[in-house]
C-alpha positions as a printed Julia matrix, in Angstrom:
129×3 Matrix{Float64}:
  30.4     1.2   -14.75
  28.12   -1.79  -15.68
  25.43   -1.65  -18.2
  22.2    -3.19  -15.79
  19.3    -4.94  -17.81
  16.83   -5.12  -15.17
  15.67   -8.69  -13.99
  11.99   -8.11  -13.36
   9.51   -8.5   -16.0
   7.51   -5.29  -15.23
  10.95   -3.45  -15.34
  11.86   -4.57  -18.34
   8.58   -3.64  -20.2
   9.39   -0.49  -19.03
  12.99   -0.1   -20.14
  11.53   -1.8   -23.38
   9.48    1.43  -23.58
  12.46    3.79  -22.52
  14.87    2.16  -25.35
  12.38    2.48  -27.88
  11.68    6.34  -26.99
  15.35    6.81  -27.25
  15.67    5.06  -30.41
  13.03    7.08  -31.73
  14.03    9.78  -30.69
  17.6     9.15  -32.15
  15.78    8.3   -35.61
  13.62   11.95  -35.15
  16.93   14.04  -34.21
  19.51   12.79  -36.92
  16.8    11.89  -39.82
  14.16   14.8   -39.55
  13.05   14.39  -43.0
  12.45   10.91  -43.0
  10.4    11.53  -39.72
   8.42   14.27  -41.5
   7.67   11.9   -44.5
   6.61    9.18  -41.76
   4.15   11.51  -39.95
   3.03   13.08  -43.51
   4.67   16.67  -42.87
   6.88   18.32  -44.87
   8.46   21.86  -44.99
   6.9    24.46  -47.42
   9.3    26.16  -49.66
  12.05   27.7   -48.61
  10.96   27.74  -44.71
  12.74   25.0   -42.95
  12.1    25.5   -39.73
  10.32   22.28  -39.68
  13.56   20.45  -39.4
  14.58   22.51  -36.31
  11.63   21.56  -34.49
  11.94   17.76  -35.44
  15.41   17.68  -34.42
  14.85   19.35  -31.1
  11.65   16.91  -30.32
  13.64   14.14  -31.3
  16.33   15.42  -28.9
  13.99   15.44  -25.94
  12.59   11.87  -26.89
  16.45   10.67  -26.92
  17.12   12.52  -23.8
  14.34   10.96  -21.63
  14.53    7.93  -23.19
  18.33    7.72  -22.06
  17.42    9.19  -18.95
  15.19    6.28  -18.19
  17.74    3.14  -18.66
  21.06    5.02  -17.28
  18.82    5.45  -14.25
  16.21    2.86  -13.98
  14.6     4.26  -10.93
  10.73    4.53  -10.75
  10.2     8.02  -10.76
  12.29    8.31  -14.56
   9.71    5.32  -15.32
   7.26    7.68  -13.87
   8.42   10.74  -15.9
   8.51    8.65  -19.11
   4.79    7.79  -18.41
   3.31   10.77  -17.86
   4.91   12.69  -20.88
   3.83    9.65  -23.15
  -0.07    9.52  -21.71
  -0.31   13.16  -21.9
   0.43   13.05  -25.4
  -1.71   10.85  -26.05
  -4.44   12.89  -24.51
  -2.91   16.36  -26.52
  -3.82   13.39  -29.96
  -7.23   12.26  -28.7
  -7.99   16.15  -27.96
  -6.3    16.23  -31.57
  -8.64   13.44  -33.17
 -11.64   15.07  -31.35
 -10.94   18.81  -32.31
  -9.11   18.9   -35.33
 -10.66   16.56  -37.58
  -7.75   14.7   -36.94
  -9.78   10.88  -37.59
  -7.01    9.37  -39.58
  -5.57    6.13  -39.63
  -1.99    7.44  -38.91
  -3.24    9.36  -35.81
  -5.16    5.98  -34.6
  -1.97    3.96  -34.73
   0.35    6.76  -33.09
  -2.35    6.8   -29.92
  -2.11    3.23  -29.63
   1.52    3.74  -29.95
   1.79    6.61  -27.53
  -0.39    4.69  -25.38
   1.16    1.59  -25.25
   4.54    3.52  -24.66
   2.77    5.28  -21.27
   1.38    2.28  -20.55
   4.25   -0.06  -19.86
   6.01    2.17  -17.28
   2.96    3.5   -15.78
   2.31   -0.76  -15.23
   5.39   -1.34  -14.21
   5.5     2.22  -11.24
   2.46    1.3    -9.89
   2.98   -2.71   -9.72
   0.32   -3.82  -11.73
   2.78   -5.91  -13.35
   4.4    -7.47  -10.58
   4.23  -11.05  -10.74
């Protein structure tokens, strides 16, 4: 089986975005404290459940993100959009709601949007050149 790198521009914004979820999500899974420290969370005593939760969100970032370049077929693209935009709705509702108005959550919603953003383009062939 061949590794494919797609030839299209649009498609490879897209499996730009699908590489970097997985990598993320790779970092998330198998470096959960670090990630905490990143997003300013951290565990509180002797609870650690934190971790667990980290890990398994990191899992499903790894899993779709993989998902997305072993099968490089618009509707993973799709999938991979529509998880991304919608959370970066569930942060604006967060921003909006929670006094969430902090640098950190600006720069994850333009991160979370860019990341819905490129395969949504690239689906719907606004990027087709």
């Amino acid at each position: 089986m061949e590794f494919y790198f797609p030839t299209e521009f649009s498609e490879q914004l897209a499996f730009g975005a699908a590489a970097f979820t997985a990598l993320a999500g790779f970092v998330i899974m198998f470096a959960p404290g670090l990630a905490m420290r990143a997003f300013g969370l951290a565990p509180r005593g002797e609870r650690r459940e934190g971790f667990g939760e980290m890990r398994s969100m990191g899992g499903l970032y790894l899993g779709l993100g993989v998902a997305a370049i072993m099968l490089a077929q618009d509707w993973t693209y799709l999938a991979l959009g529509a998880a991304f935009a919608m959370a970066a709705f569930a942060r604006i509702i967060s921003i909006l709601s929670d006094k969430g108005s902090t640098l950190l959550n600006y720069l994850l919603l333009v991160v979370q949007a860019a990341v819905a953003a490129l395969p949504l383009l690239h689906v719907f062939g606004f990027l087709q050149g």
